[in-house]
Structures are given as structure tokens and as C-alpha cells.
C-alpha beads as a LAMMPS data file, in Angstrom:
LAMMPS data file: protein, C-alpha beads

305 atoms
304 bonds

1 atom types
1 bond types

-500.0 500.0 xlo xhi
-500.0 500.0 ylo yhi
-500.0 500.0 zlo zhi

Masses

1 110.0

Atoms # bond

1 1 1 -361.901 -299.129 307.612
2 1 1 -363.354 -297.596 304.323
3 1 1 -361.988 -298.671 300.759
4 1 1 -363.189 -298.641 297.349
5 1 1 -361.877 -301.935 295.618
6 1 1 -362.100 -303.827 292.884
7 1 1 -362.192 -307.598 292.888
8 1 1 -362.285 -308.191 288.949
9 1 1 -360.869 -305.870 286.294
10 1 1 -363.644 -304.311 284.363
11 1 1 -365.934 -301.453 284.038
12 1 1 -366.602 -298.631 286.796
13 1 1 -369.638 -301.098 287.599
14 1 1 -366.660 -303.151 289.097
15 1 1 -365.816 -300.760 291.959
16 1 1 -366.783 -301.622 295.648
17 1 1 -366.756 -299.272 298.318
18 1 1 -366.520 -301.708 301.291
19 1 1 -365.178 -302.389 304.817
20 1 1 -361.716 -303.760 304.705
21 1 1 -359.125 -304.929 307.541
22 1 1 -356.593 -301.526 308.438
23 1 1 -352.881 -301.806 307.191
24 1 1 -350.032 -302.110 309.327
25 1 1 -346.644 -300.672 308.385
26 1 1 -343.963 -302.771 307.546
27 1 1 -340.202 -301.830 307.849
28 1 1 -339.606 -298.558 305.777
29 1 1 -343.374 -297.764 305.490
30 1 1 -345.590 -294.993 307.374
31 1 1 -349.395 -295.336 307.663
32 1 1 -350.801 -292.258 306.446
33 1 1 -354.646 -291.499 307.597
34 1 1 -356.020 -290.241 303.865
35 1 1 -357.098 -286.852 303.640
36 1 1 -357.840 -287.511 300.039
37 1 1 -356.237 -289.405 297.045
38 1 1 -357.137 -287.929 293.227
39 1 1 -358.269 -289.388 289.730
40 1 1 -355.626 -290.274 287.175
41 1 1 -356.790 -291.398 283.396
42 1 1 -354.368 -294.324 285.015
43 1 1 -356.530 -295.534 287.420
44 1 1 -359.328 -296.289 284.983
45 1 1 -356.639 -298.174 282.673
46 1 1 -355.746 -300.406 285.495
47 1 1 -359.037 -301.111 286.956
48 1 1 -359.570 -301.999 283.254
49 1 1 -356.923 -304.582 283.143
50 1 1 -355.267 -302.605 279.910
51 1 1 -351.992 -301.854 282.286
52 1 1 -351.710 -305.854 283.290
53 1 1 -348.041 -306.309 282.001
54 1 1 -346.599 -303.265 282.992
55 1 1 -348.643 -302.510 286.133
56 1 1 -349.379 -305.681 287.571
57 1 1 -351.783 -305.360 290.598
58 1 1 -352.751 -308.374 293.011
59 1 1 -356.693 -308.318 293.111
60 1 1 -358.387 -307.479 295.237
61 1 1 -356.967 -303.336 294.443
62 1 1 -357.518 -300.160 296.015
63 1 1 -357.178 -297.463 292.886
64 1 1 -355.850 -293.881 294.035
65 1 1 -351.684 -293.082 293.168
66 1 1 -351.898 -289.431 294.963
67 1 1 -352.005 -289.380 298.590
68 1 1 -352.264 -286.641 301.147
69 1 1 -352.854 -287.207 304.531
70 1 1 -351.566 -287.351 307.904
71 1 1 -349.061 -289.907 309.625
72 1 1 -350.609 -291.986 312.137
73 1 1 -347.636 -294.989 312.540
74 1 1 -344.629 -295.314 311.834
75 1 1 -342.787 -299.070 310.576
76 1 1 -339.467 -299.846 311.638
77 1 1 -336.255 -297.707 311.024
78 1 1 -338.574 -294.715 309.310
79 1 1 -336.799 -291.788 310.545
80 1 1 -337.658 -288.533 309.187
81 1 1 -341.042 -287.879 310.206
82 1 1 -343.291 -288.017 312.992
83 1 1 -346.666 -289.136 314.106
84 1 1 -349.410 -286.630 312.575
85 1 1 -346.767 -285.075 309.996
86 1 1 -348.956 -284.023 307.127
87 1 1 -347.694 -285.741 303.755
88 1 1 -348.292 -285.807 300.002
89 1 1 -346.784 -289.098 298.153
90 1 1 -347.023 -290.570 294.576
91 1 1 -347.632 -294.197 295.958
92 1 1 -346.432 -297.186 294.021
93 1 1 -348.678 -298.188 291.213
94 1 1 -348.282 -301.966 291.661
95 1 1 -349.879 -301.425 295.415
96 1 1 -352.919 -300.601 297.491
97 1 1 -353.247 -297.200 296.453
98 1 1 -354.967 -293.930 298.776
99 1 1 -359.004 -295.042 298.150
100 1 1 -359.025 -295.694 301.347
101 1 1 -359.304 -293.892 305.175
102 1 1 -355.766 -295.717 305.683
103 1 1 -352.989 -296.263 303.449
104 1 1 -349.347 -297.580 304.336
105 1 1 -346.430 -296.086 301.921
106 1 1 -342.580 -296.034 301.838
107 1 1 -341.082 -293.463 303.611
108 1 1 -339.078 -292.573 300.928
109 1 1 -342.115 -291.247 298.559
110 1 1 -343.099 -288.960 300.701
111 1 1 -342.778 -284.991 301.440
112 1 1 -344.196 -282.748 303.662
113 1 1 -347.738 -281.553 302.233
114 1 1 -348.060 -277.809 301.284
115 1 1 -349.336 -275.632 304.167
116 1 1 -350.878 -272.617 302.251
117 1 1 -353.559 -275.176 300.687
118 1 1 -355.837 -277.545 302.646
119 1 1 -354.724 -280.959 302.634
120 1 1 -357.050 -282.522 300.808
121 1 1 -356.325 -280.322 297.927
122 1 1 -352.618 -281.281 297.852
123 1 1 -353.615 -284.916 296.423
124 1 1 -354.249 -282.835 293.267
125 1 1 -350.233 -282.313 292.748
126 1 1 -348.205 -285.452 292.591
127 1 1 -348.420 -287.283 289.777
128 1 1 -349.521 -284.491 287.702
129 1 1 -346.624 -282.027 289.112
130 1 1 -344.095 -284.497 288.765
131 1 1 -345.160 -285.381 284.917
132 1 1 -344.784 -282.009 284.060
133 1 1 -341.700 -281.454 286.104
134 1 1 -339.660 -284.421 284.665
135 1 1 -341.151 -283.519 281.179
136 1 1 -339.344 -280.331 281.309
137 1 1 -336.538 -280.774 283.064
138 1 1 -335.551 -283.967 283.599
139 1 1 -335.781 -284.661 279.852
140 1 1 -336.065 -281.521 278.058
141 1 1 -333.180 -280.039 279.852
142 1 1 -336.162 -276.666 279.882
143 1 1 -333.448 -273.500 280.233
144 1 1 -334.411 -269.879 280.432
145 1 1 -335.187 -267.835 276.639
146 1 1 -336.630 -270.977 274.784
147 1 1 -339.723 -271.653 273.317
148 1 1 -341.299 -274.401 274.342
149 1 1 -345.550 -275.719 272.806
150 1 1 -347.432 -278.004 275.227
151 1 1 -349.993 -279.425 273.501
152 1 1 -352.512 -280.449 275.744
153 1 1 -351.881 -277.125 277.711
154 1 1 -355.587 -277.060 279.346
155 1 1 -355.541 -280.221 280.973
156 1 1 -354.089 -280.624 284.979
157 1 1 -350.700 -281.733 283.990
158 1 1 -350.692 -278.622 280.953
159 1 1 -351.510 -276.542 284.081
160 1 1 -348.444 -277.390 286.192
161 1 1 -346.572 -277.525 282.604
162 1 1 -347.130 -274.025 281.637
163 1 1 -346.506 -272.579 285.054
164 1 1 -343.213 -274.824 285.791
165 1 1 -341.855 -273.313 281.838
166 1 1 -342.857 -269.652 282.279
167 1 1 -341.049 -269.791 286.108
168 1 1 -338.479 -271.552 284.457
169 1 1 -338.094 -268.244 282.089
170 1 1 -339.324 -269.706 279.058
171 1 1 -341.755 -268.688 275.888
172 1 1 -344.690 -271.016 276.658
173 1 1 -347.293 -271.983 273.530
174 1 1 -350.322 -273.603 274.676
175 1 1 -351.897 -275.745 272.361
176 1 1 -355.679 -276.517 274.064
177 1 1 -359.413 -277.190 273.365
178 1 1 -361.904 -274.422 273.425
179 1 1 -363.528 -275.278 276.571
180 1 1 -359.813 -275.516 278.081
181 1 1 -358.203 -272.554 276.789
182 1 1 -358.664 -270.450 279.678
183 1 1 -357.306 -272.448 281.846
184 1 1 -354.188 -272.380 279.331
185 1 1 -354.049 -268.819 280.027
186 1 1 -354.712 -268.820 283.331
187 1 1 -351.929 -271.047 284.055
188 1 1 -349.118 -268.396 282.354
189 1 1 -349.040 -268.949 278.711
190 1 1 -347.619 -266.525 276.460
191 1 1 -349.907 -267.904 273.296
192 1 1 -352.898 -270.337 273.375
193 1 1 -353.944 -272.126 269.948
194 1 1 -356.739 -274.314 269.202
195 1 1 -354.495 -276.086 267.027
196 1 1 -350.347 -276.781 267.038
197 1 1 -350.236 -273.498 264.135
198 1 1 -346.688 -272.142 265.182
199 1 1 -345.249 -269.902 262.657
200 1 1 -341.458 -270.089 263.873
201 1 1 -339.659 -273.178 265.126
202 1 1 -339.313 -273.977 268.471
203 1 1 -336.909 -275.638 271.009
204 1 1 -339.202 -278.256 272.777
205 1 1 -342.601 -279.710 272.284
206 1 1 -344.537 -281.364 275.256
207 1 1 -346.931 -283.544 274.331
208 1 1 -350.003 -284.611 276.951
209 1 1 -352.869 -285.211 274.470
210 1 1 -354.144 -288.387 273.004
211 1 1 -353.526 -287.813 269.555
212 1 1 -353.353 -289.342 265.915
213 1 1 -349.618 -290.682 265.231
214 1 1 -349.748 -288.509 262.274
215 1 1 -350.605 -285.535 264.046
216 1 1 -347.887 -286.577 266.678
217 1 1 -345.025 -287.320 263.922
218 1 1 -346.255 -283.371 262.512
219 1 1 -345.181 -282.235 265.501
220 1 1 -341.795 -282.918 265.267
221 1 1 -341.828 -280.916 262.606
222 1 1 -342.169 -277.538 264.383
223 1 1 -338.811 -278.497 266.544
224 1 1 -336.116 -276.486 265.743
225 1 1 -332.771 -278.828 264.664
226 1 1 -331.182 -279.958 268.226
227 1 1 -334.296 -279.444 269.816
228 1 1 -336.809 -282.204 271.640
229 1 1 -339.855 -284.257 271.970
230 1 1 -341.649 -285.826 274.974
231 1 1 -344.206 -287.551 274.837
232 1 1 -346.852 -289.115 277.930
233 1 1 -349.111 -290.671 275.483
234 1 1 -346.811 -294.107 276.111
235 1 1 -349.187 -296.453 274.028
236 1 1 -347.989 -294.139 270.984
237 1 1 -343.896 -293.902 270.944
238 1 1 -342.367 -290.557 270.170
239 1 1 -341.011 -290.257 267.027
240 1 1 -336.929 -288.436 266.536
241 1 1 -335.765 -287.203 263.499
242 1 1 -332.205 -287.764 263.909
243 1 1 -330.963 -285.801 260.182
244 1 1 -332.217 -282.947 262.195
245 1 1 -330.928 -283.992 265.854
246 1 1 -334.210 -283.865 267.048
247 1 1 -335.094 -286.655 269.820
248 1 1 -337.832 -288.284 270.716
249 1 1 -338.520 -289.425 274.592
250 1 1 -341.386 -291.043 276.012
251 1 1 -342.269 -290.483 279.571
252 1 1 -342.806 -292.757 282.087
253 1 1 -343.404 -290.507 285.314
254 1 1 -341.452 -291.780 287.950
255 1 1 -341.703 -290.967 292.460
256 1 1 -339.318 -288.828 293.446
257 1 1 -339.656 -287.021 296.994
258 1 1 -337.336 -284.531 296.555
259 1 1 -339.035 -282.808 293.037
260 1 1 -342.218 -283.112 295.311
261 1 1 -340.690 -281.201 297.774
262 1 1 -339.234 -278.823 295.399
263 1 1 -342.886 -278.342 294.057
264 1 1 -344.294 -278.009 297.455
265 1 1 -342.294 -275.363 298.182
266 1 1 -343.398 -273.790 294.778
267 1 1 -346.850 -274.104 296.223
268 1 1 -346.007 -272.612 299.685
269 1 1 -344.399 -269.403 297.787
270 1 1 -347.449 -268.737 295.343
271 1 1 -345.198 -269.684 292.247
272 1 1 -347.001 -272.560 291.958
273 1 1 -351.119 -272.722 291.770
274 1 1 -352.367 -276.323 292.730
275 1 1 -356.042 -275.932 290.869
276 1 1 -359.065 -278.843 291.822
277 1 1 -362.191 -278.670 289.400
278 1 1 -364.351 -281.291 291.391
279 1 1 -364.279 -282.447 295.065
280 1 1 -366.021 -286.310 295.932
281 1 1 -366.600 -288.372 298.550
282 1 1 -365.212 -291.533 298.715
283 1 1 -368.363 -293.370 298.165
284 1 1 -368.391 -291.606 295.024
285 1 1 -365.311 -292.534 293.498
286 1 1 -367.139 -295.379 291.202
287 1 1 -368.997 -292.772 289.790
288 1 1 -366.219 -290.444 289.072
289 1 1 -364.636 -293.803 287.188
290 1 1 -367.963 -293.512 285.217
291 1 1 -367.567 -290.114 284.002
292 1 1 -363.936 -290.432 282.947
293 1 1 -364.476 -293.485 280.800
294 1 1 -367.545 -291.404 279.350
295 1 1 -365.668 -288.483 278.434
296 1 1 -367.324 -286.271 281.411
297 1 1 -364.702 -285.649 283.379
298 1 1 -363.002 -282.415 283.040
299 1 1 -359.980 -280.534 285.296
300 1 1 -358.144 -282.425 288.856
301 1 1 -361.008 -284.502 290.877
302 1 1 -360.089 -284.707 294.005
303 1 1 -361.412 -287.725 296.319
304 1 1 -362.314 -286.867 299.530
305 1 1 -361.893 -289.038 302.855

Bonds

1 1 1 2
2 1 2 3
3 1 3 4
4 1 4 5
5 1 5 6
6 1 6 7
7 1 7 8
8 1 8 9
9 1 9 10
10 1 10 11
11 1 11 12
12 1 12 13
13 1 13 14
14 1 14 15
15 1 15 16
16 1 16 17
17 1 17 18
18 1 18 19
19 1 19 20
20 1 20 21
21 1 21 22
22 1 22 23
23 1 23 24
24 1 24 25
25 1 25 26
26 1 26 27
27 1 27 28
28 1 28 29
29 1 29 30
30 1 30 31
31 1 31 32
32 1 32 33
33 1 33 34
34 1 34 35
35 1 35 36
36 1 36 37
37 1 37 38
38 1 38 39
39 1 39 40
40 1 40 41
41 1 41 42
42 1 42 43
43 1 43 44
44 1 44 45
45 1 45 46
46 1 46 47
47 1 47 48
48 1 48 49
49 1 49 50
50 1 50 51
51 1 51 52
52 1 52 53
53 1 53 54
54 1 54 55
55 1 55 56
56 1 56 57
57 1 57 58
58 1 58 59
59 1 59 60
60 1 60 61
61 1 61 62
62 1 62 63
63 1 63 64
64 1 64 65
65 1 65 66
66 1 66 67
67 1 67 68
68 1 68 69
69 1 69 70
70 1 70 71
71 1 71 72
72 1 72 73
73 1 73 74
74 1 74 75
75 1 75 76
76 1 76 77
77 1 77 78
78 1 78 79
79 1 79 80
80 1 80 81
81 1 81 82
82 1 82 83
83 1 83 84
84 1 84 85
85 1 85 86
86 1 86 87
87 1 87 88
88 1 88 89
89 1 89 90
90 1 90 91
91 1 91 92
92 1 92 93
93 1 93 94
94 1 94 95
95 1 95 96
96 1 96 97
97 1 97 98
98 1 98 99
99 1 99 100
100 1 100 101
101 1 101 102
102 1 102 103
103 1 103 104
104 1 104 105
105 1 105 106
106 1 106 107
107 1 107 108
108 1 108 109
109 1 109 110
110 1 110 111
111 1 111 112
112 1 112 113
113 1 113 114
114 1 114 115
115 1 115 116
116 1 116 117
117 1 117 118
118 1 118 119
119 1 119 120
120 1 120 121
121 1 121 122
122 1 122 123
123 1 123 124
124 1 124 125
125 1 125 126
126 1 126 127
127 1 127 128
128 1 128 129
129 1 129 130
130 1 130 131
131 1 131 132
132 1 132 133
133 1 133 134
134 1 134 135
135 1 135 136
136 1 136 137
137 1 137 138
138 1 138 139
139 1 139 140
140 1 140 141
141 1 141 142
142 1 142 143
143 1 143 144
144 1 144 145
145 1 145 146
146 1 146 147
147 1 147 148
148 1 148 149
149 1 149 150
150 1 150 151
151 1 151 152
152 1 152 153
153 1 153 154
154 1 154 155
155 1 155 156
156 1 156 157
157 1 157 158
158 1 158 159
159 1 159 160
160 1 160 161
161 1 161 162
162 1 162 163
163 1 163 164
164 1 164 165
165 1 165 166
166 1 166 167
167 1 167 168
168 1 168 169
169 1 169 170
170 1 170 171
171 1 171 172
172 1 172 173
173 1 173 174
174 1 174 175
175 1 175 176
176 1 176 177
177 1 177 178
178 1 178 179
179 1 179 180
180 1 180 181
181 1 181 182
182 1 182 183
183 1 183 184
184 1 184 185
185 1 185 186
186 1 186 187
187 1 187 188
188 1 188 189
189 1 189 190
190 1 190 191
191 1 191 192
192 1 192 193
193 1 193 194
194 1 194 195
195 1 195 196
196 1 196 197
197 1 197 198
198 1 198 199
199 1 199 200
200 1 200 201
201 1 201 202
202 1 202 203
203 1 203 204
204 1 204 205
205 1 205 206
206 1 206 207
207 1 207 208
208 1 208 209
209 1 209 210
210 1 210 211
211 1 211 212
212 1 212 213
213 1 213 214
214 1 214 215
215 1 215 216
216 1 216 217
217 1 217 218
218 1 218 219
219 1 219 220
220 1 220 221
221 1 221 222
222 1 222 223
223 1 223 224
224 1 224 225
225 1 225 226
226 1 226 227
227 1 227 228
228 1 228 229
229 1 229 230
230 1 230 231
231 1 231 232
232 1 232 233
233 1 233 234
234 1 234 235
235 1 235 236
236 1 236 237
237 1 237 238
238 1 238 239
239 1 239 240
240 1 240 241
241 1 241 242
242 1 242 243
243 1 243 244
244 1 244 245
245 1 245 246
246 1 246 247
247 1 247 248
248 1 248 249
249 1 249 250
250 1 250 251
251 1 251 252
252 1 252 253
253 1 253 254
254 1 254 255
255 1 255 256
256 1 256 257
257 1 257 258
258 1 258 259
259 1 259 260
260 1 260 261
261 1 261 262
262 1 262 263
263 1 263 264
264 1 264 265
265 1 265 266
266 1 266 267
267 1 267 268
268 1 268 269
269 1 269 270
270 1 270 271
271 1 271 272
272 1 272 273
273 1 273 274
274 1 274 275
275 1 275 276
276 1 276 277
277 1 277 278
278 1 278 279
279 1 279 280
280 1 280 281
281 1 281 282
282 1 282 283
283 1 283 284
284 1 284 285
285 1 285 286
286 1 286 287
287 1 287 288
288 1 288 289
289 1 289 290
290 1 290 291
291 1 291 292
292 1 292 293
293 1 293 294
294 1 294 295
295 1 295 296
296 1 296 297
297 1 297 298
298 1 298 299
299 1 299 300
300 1 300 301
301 1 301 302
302 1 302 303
303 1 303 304
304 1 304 305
């Protein structure tokens, strides 16, 4: 079959696309027959060998965390699905990822993929939908009536952010760029800034963009006393303020089938829009590397098989 690997950690230049031997399912695991896999900013970090000590990947690697695709085997004691179920995943980071006509996953990652979207496009929800979705939720304990800024509100996870808060009842603030304040809008928000300029407090900030720690600790700030924090920029740790009861979590996003599932069906019923800037082939996927680590790359790129 068809991979893109990487033999050496390095620049894009590093990626191969290349014939490589087919997977075979062990116990617990499915082979899925890729309809497409997506670009993370993390894939560019590992294949740069800046994620070695807490994403430790044997070399040679095939990038690509999302997965959509079809079922085409099943390992031992998988019970569940079925040959040619169609499945979305968040694969583990420390294996062969979705780069690749055939990938083998656990069982347990998976969910059934959306059906009102083509399969290919369903790649583009995972790990994005799941940041935002344990952002909110699973650490900002998001309830109906509060006010919530996501700065960063243009980019894919912002997206699923600011739809996930305003279905959730919330007052959403986008912080984003100018060239991605529209899709800020488009996504739900109630306000879009080109800069975190909130005149009252409110009850959580979300944090997605690579900021200064000063302009990081100056958003605590706007956090009303009892109020919280989370950050994805992990290099940088999230400041608390703990006179005011105001905590400060970093996120590490985590696979979890059932929250895929529950944002499937999100998907299925129109609450949830699932939005891809730029389709590529596989063979392409090295230069898709190139124009994230030049700054090119804008919206969900989705990678074709």
C-alpha cells in the first residue's frame, strides 16, 4: 500500500510518500481502509522531533491522528462493528497514524462516521471537536447563561468552540485575526474582537492561540472571581490566580469514542457544522507540512486517500 513516512525527524523535506507492507489487526484493533486523515499543527511538531519525550514515535512514522474510513478486518474479540462500517477515530499519537490507504486502530477509539457529510470530510472533526469539547465541558464545567471569550475563535478548533458554547446556551466572545473573523461569526459568536477588549468580566476564557505569556497571564484578568482558564498552548502553562479562585488548566486532548459520537450526532442533526478549507491528495501531504511550518496554511486540510 500507499504511506507517507518519515524515516528521520526533520523538515517537511523529510516526508516520503512510499510503498509500504499492509497492517494486520491485532487483538482489539480494526483495519480501517482511509478515506482521509487531516493536518494537525501536531503532526509537524512530531515529524520535527520537538514532541520526542512526550510523544515518542518508533521511526520509521506515518503522521495523520484523524481517521475516517471504512472497516475492512476485524482483530480478535472486536465486537461492535462490522466489515465496511464507516468510522471516524482520534488514533493514538505514539502509532502509525491515517497517512496511509490502510490503517489498523483500537476498537475502542472509534465511532460511527457522520452520514450527512462525505467521509472524507469527517477526518476534519476529531481531534479538533474533541479539544473544544473537553475545553468546555470537561474542564470548564460550560453551563447555560455564561459568558465565555475564545481567543483564537477563527481557527478549526475556535470553530467547533464557538458552536459547542452557543448550543450549550452560552454568551460566546470571539477573539480572532482579521482574515479569520468571519469565520468567528460564522461559527455562532455573539461578539468578535480583533483583540481580548472585554468591557465586563466573564466566566471562562478558552485559550487556542500561540501567544506571549504576558498576554496569556492578562487574560486571566478578564475572569470573573470563581471563574476559569484553559489553555491548549501546553508549551506555555496556564496561569490561576487563586486570591480570586480563578484556575488555571492546561489541556491535553485526550480519545474518547463516546464525545465523538456525541459530536457525530451533532453533525448528523445540523447543530454541528464540520467546515474543510483545503482538500489534498496523499502525495501531497509533504507539501501541506511545507505550508504549515511557513505560516501558509489556513482553516481544516483535509488529506485525501
Amino acid at each position: 500500500m500507499k504511506a507517507v513516512r518519515f524515516h528521520e525527524y526533520g523538515d517537511p523535506s523529510v516526508l516520503r510518500y512510499e510503498d509500504v507492507e499492509q497492517p494486520v489487526p491485532g487483538a482489539g484493533q480494526v483495519l480501517i481502509r482511509v478515506a482521509a486523515t487531516s493536518f494537525n499543527g501536531v503532526d509537524g511538531n512530531i515529524r520535527a522531533g520537538f514532541m520526542q519525550g512526550p510523544i515518542p514515535v518508533t521511526l520509521p512514522h506515518t503522521p495523520g491522528i484523524d481517521v475516517s474510513g471504512t472497516i475492512a478486518a476485524l482483530g480478535e474479540g472486536v465486537g461492535g462493528f462490522a466489515i465496511g462500517d464507516r468510522v471516524v477515530g482520534f488514533l493514538p499519537m505514539v502509532a502509525d497514524g491515517a497517512a496511509a490507504e490502510y490503517v489498523v486502530a483500537p476498537a475502542e477509539i472509534l465511532a460511527p462516521a457522520p452520514t450527512g457529510i462525505p467521509l472524507a470530510d469527517a477526518a476534519a472533526l476529531p481531534i479538533v471537536g474533541l479539544t473544544a469539547w473537553q475545553a468546555l465541558f470537561d474542564h470548564a464545567n460550560l453551563s447555560a447563561g455564561q459568558r465565555v471569550l475564545i481567543n483564537g475563535a477563527g481557527g478549526a478548533v475556535g470553530a467547533y468552540a464557538v458552536q459547542l458554547a452557543k448550543n450549550a446556551g452560552a454568551h460566546v466572545i470571539g477573539v480572532a485575526g482579521p482574515h479569520s473573523g468571519d469565520q468567528a461569526k460564522a461559527a455562532g459568536a455573539d461578539e468578535v474582537l480583533d483583540h481580548a477588549a472585554v468591557t465586563a468580566p466573564v466566566d471562562v476564557v478558552l485559550n487556542l492561540a500561540p501567544i506571549e505569556p504576558a498576554q496569556l497571564a492578562a487574560l486571566l484578568t478578564l475572569i470573573r472571581p470563581g471563574g476559569v482558564l484553559v489553555n491548549t498552548t501546553v508549551w506555555m502553562p496556564a496561569p490561576s490566580d487563586d486570591q480570586r479562585g480563578v484556575r488555571g488548566i492546561d489541556l491535553f486532548v485526550r480519545s474518547d469514542a463516546e464525545q465523538l459520537a456525541r459530536l457525530v450526532a451533532l453533525v448528523d442533526s445540523g447543530e454541528l457544522r464540520v467546515d474543510v478549507a483545503q482538500r489534498f491528495p496523499l502525495a501531497e501531504l509533504p507539501a501541506v507540512h511545507t505550508q504549515a511550518a511557513a505560516g501558509a496554511l489556513h482553516g481544516k486540510t483535509v488529506i485525501v486517500l
